[in-house]
Gaussian input, Z-matrix of N, CA and C with variables (Angstrom, degrees):
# hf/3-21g

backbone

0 1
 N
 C     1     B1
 C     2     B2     1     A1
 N     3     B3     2     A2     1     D1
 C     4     B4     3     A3     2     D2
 C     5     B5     4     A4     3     D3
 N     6     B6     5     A5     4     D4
 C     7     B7     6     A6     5     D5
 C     8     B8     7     A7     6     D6
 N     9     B9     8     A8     7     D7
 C    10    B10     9     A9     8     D8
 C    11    B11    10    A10     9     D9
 N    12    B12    11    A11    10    D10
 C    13    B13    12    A12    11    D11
 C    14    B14    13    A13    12    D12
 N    15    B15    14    A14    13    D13
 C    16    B16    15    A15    14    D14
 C    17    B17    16    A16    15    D15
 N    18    B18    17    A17    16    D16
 C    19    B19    18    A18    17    D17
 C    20    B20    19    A19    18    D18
 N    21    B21    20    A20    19    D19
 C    22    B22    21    A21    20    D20
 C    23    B23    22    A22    21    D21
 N    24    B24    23    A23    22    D22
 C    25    B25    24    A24    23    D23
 C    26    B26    25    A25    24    D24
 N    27    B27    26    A26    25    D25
 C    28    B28    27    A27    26    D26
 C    29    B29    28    A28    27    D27
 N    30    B30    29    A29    28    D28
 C    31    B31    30    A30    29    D29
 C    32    B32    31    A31    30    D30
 N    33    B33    32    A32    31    D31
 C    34    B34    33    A33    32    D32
 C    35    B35    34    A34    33    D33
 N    36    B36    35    A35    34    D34
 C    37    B37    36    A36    35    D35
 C    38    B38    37    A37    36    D36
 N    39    B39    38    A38    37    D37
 C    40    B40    39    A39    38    D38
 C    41    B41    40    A40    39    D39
 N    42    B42    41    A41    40    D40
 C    43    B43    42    A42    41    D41
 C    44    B44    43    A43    42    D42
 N    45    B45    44    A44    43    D43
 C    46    B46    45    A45    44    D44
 C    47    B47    46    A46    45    D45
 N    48    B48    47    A47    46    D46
 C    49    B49    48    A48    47    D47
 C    50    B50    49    A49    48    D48
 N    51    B51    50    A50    49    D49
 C    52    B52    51    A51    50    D50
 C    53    B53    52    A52    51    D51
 N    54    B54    53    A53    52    D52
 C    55    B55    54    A54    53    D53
 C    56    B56    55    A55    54    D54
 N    57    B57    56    A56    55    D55
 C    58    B58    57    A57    56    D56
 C    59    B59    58    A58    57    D57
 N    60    B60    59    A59    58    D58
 C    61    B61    60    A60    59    D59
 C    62    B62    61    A61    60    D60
 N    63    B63    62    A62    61    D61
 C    64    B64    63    A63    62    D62
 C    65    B65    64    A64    63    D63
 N    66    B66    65    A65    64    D64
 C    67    B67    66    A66    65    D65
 C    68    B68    67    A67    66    D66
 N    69    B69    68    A68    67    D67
 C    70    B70    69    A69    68    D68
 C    71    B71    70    A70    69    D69
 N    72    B72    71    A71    70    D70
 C    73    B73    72    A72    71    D71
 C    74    B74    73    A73    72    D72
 N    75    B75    74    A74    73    D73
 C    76    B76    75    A75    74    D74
 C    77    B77    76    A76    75    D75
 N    78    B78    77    A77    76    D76
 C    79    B79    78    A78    77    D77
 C    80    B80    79    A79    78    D78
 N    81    B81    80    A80    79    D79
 C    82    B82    81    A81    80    D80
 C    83    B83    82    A82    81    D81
 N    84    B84    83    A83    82    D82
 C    85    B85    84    A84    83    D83
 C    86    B86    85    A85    84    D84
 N    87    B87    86    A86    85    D85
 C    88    B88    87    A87    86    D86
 C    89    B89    88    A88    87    D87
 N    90    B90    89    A89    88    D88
 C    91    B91    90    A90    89    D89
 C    92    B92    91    A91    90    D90
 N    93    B93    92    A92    91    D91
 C    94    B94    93    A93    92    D92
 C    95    B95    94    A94    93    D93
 N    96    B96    95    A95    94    D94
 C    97    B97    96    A96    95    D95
 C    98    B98    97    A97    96    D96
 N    99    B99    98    A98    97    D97
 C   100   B100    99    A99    98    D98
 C   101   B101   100   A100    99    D99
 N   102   B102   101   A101   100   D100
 C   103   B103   102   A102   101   D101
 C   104   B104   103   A103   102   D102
 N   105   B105   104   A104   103   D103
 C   106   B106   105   A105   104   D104
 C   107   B107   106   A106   105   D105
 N   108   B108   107   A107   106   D106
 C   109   B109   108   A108   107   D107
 C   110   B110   109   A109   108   D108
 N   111   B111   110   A110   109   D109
 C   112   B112   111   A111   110   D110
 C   113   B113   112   A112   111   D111
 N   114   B114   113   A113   112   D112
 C   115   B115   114   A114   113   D113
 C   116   B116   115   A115   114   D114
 N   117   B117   116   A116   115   D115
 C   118   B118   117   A117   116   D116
 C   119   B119   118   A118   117   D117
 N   120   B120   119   A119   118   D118
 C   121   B121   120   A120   119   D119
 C   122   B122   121   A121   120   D120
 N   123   B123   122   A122   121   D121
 C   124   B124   123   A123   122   D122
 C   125   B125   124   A124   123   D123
 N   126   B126   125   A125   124   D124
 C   127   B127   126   A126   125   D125
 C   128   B128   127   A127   126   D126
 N   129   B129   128   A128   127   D127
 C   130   B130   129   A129   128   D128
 C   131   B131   130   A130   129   D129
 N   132   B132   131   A131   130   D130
 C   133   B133   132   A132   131   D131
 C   134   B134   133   A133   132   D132
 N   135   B135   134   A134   133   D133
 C   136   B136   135   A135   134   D134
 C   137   B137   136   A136   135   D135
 N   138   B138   137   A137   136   D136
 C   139   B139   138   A138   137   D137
 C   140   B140   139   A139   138   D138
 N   141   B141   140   A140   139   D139
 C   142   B142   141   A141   140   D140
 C   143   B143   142   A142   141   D141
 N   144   B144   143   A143   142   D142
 C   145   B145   144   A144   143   D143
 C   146   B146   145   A145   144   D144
 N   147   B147   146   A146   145   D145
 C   148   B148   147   A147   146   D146
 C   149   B149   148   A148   147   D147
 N   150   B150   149   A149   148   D148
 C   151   B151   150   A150   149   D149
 C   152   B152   151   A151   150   D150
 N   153   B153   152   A152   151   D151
 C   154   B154   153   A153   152   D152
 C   155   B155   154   A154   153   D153
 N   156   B156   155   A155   154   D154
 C   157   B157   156   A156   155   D155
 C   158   B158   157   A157   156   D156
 N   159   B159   158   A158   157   D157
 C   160   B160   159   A159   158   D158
 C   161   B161   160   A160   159   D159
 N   162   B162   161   A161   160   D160
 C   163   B163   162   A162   161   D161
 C   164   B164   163   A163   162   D162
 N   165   B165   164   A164   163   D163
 C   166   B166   165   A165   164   D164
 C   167   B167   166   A166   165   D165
 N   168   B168   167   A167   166   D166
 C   169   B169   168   A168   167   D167
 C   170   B170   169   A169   168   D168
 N   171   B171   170   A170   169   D169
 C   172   B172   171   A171   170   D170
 C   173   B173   172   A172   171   D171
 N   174   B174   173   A173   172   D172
 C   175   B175   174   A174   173   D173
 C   176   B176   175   A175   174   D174
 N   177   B177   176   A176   175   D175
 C   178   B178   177   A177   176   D176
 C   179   B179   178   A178   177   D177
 N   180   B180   179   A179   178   D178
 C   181   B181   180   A180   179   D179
 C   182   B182   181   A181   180   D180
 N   183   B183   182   A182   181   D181
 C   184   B184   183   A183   182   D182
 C   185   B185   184   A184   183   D183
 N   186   B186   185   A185   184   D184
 C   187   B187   186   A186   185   D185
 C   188   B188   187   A187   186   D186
 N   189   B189   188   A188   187   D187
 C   190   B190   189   A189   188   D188
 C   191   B191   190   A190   189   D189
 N   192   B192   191   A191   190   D190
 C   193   B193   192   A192   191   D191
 C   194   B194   193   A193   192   D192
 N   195   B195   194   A194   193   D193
 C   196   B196   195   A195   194   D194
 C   197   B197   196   A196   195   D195
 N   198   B198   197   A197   196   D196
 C   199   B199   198   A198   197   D197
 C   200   B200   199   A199   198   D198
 N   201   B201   200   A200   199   D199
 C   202   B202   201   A201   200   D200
 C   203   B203   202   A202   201   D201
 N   204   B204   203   A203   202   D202
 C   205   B205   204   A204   203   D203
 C   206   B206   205   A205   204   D204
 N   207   B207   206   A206   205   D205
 C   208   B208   207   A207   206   D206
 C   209   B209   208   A208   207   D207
 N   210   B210   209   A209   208   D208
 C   211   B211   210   A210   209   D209
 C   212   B212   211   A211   210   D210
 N   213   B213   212   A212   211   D211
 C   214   B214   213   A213   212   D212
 C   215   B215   214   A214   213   D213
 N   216   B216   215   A215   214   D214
 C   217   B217   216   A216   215   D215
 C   218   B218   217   A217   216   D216
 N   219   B219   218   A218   217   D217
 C   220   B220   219   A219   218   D218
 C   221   B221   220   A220   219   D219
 N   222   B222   221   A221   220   D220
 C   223   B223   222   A222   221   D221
 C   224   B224   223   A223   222   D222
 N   225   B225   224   A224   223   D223
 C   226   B226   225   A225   224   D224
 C   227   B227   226   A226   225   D225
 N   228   B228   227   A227   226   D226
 C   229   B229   228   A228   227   D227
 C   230   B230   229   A229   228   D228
 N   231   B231   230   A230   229   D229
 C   232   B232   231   A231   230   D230
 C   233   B233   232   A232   231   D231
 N   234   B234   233   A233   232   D232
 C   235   B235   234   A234   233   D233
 C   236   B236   235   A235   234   D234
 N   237   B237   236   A236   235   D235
 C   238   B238   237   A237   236   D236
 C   239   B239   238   A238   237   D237
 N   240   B240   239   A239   238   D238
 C   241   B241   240   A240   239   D239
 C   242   B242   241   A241   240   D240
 N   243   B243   242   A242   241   D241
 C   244   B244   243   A243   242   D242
 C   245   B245   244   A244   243   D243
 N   246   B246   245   A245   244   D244
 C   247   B247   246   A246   245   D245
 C   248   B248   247   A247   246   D246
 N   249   B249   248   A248   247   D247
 C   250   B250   249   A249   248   D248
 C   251   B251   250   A250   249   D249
 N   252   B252   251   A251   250   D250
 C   253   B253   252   A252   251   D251
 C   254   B254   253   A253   252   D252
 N   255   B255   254   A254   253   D253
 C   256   B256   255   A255   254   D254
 C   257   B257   256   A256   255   D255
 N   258   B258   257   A257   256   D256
 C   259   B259   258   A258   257   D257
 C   260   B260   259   A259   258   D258
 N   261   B261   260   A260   259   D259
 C   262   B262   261   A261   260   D260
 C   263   B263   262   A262   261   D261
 N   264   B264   263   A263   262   D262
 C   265   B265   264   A264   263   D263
 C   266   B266   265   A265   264   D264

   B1=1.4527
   B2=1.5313
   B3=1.4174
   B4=1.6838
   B5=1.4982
   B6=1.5996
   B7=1.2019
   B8=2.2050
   B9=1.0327
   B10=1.8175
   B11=1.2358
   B12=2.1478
   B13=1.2193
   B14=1.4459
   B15=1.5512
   B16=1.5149
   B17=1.2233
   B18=1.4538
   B19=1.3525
   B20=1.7188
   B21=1.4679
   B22=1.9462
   B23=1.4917
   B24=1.7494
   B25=0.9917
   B26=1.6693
   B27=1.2833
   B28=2.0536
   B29=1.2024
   B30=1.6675
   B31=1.3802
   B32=1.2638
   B33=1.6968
   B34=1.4197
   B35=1.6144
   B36=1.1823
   B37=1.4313
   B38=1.6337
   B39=1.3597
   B40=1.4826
   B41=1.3582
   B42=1.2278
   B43=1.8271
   B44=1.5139
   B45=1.1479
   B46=1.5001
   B47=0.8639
   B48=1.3444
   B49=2.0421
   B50=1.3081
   B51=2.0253
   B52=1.2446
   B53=1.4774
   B54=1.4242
   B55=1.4139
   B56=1.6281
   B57=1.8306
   B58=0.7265
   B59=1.4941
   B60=1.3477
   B61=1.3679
   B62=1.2303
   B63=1.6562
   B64=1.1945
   B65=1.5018
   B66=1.2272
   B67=1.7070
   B68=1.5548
   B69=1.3011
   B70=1.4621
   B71=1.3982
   B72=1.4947
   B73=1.3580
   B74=1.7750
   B75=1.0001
   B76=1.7919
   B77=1.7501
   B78=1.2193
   B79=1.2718
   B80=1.8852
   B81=1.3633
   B82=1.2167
   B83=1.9443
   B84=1.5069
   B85=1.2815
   B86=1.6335
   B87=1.2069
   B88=1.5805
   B89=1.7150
   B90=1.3457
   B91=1.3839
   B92=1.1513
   B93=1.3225
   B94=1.7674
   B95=1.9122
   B96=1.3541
   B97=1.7427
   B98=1.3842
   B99=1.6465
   B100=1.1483
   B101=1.5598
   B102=1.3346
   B103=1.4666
   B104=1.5891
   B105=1.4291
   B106=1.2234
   B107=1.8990
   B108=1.1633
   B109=0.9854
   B110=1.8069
   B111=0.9607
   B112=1.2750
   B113=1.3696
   B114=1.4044
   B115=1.2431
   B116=1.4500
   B117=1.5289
   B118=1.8514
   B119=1.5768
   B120=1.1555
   B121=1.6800
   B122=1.3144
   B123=1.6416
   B124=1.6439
   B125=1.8570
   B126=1.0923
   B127=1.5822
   B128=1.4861
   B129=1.4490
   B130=1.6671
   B131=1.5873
   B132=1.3045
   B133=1.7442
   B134=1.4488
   B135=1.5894
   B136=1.5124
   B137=1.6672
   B138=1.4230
   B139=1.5592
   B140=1.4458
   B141=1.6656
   B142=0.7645
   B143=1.5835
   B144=1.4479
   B145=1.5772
   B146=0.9516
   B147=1.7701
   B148=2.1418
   B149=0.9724
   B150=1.4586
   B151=1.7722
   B152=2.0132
   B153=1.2563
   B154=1.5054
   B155=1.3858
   B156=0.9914
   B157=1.7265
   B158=1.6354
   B159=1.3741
   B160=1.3292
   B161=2.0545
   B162=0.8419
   B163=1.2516
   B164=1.8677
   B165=1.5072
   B166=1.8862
   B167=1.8195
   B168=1.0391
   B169=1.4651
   B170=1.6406
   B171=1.7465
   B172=1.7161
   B173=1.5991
   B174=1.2905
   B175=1.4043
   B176=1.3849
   B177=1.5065
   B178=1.7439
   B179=1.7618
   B180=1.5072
   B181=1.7885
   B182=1.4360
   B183=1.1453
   B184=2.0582
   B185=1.7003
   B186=1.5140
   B187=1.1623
   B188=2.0125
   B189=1.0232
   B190=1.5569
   B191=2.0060
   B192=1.4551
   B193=1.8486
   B194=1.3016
   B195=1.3446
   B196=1.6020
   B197=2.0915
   B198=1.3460
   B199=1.5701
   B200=1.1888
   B201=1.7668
   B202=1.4584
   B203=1.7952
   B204=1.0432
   B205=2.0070
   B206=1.8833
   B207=1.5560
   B208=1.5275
   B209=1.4953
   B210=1.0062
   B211=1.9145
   B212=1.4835
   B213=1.4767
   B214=1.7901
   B215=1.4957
   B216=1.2440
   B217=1.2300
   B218=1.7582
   B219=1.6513
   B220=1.4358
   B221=1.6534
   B222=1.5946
   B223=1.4209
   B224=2.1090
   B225=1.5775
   B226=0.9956
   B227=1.2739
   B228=1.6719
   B229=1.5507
   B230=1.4544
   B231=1.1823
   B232=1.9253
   B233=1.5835
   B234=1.3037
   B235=1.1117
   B236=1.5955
   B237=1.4172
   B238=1.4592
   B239=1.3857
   B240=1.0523
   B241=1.5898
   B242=1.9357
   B243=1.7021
   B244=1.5072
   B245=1.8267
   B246=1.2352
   B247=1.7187
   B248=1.3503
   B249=1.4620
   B250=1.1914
   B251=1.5905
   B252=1.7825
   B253=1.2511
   B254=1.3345
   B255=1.4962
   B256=1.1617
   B257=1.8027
   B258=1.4355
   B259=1.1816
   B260=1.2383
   B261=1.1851
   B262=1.9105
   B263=2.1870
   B264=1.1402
   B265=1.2524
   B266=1.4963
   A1=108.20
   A2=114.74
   A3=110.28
   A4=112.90
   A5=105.01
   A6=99.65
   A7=102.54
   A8=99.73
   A9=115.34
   A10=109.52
   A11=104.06
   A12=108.36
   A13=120.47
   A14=103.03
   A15=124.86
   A16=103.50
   A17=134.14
   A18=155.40
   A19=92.61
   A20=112.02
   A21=91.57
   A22=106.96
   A23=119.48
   A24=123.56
   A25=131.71
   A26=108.39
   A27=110.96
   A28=89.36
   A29=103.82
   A30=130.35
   A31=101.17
   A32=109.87
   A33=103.33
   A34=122.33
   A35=123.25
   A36=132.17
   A37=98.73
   A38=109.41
   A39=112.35
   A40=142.21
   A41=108.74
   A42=143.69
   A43=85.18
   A44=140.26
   A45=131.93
   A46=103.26
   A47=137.40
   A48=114.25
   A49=94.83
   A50=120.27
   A51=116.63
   A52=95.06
   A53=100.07
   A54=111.72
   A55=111.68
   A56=127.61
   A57=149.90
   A58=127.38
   A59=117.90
   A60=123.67
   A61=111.90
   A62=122.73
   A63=129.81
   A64=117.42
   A65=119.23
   A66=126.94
   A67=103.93
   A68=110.17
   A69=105.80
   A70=110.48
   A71=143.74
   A72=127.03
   A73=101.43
   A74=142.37
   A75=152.06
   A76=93.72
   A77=104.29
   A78=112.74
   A79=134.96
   A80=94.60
   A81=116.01
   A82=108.35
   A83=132.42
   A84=130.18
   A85=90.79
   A86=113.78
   A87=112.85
   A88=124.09
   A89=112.20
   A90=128.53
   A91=126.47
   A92=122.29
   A93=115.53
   A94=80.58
   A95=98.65
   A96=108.63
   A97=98.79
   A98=104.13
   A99=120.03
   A100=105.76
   A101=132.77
   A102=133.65
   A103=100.21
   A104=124.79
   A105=123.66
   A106=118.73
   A107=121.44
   A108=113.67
   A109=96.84
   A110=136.71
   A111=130.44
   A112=116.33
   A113=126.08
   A114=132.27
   A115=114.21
   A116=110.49
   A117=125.00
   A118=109.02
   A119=108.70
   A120=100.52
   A121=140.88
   A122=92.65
   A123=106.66
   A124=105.10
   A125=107.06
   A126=114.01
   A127=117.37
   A128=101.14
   A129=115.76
   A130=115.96
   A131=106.21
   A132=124.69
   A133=86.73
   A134=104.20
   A135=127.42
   A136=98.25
   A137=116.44
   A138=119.94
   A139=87.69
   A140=140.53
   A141=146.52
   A142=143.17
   A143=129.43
   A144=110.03
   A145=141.10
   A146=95.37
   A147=104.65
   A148=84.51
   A149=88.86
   A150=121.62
   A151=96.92
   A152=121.38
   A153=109.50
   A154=111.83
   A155=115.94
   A156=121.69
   A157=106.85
   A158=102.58
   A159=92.32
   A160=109.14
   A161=113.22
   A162=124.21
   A163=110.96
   A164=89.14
   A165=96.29
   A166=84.56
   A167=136.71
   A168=107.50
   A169=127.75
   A170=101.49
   A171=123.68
   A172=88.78
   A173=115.20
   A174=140.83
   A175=115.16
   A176=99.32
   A177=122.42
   A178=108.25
   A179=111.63
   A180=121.12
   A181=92.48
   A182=122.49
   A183=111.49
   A184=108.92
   A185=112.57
   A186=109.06
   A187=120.72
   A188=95.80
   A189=119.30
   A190=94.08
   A191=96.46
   A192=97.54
   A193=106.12
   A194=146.28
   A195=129.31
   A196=90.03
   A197=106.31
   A198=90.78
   A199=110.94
   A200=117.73
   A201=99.16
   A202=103.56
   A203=99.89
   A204=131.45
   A205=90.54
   A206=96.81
   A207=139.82
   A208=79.79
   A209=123.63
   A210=132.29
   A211=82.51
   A212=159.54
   A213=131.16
   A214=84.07
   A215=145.32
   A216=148.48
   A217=111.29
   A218=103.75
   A219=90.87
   A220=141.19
   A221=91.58
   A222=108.68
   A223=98.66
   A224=105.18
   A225=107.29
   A226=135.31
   A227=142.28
   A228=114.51
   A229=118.86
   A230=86.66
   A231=119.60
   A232=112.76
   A233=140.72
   A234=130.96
   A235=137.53
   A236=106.20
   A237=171.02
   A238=140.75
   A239=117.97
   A240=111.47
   A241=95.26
   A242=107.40
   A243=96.71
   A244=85.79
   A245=112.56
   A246=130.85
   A247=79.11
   A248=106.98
   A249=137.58
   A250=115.04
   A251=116.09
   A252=118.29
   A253=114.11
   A254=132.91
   A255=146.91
   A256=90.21
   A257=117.15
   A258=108.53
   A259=124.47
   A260=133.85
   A261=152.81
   A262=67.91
   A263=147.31
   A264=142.88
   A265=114.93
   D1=139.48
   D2=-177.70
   D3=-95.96
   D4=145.71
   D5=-156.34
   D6=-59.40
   D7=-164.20
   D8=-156.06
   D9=175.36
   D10=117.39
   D11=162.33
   D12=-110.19
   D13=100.46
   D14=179.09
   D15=-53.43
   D16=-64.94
   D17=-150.43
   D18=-77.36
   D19=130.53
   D20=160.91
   D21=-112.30
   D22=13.00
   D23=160.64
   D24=-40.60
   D25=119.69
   D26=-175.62
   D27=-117.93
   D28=-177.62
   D29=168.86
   D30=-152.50
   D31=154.29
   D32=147.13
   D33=-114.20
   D34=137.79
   D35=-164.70
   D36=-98.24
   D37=79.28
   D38=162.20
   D39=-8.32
   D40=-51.25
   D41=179.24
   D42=-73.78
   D43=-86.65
   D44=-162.16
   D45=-80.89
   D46=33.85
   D47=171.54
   D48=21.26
   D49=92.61
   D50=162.67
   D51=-177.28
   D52=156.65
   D53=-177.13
   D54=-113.32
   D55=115.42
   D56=175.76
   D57=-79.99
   D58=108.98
   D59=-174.48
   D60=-153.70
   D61=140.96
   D62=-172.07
   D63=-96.64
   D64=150.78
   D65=175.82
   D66=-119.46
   D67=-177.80
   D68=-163.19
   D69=-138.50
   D70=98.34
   D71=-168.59
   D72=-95.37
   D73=93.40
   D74=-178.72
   D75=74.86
   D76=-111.95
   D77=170.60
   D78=-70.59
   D79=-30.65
   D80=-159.51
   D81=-78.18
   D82=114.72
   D83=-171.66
   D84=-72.17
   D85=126.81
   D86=146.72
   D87=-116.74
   D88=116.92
   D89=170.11
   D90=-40.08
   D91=143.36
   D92=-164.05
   D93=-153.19
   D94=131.63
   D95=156.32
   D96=-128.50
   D97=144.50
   D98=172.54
   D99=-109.78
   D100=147.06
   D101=-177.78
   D102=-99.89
   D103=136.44
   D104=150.12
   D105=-25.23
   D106=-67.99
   D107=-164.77
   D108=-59.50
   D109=-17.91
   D110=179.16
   D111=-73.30
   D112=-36.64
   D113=-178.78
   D114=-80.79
   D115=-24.50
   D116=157.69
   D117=-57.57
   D118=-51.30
   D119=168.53
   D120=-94.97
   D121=28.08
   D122=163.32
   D123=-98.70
   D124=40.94
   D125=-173.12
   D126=56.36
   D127=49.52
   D128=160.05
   D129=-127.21
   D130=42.93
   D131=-178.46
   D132=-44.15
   D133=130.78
   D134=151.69
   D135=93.08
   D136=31.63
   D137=-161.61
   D138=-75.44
   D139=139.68
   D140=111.82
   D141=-10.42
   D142=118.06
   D143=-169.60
   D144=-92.52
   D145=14.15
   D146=-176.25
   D147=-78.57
   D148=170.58
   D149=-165.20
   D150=-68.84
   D151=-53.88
   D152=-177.70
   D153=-49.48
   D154=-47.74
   D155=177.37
   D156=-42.96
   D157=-68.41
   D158=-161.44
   D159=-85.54
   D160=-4.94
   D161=168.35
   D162=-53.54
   D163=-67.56
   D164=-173.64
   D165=-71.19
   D166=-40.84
   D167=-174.44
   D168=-59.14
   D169=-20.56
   D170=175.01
   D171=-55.09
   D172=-81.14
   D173=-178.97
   D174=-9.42
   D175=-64.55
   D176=-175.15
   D177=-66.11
   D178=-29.42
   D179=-169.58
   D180=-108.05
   D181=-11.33
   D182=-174.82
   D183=-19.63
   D184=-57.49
   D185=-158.53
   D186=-85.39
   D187=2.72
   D188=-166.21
   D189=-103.01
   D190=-59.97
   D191=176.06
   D192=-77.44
   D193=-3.68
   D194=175.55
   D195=-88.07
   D196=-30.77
   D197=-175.35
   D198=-74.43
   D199=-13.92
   D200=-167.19
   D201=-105.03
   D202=9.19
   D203=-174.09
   D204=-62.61
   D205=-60.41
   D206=-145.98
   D207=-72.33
   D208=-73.05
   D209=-157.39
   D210=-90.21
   D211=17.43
   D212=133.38
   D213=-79.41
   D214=-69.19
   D215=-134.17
   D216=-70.47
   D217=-33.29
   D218=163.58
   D219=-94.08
   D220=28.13
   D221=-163.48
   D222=-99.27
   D223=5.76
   D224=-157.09
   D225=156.36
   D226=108.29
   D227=173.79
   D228=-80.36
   D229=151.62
   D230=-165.48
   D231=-125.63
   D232=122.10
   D233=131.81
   D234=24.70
   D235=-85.42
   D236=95.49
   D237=-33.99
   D238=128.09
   D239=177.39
   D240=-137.73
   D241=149.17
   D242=-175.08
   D243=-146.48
   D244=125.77
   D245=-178.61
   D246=-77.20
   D247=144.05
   D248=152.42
   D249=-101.70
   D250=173.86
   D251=154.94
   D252=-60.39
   D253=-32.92
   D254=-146.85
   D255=-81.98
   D256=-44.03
   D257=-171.58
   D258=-74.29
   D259=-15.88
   D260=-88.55
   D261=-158.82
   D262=-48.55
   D263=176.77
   D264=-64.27

C-alpha cells in the first residue's frame, strides 16, 4: 500500500525548528519532521523560524514535501523519518 497523507494536520516543534506531520502506510501512522532549513530550500531563501513562518511555508510546499516524504520513506522503514535541506534539492 503507498504511503498517504489522510490527516493535513502539522505542527511546529519549537526545539527543532521543524514541522511535524504524520503519513499513513495501511494502518500504520508514520512520522515525518521537516527542518526549517529544509523548507528555506524549497525556494523560501531567508525563511524565518517562528512557527507562522514556517507553518504557511509547510502549507505553500505540501505537495512537493509529501513526494519527497514518499521517496525518504521508500528507501526503507524508520521509526521516524526527518527531511532535510539536503533532500528538499
Amino acid at each position: 500500500m503507498p504511503l498517504e497523507f489522510l490527516n493535513p494536520s502539522r505542527s511546529f516543534d519549537e526545539a527543532r525548528k521543524a514541522v511535524r506531520f504524520i503519513g499513513h502506510d495501511g494502518m500504520f501512522e508514520v512520522p515525518f519532521l521537516i527542518e526549517a532549513e529544509a523548507l528555506a530550500a524549497n525556494g523560501r531563501k531567508g525563511l524565518e523560524t517562528t512557527e507562522a513562518a514556517c507553518l504557511a511555508a509547510f502549507d505553500a510546499a505540501r505537495g512537493s514535501i509529501h513526494t519527497r516524504a514518499r521517496k525518504l520513506y521508500s528507501g526503507g522503514r524508520r521509526t521516524t523519518y526527518t527531511i532535510t535541506a539536503a533532500d528538499m534539492r
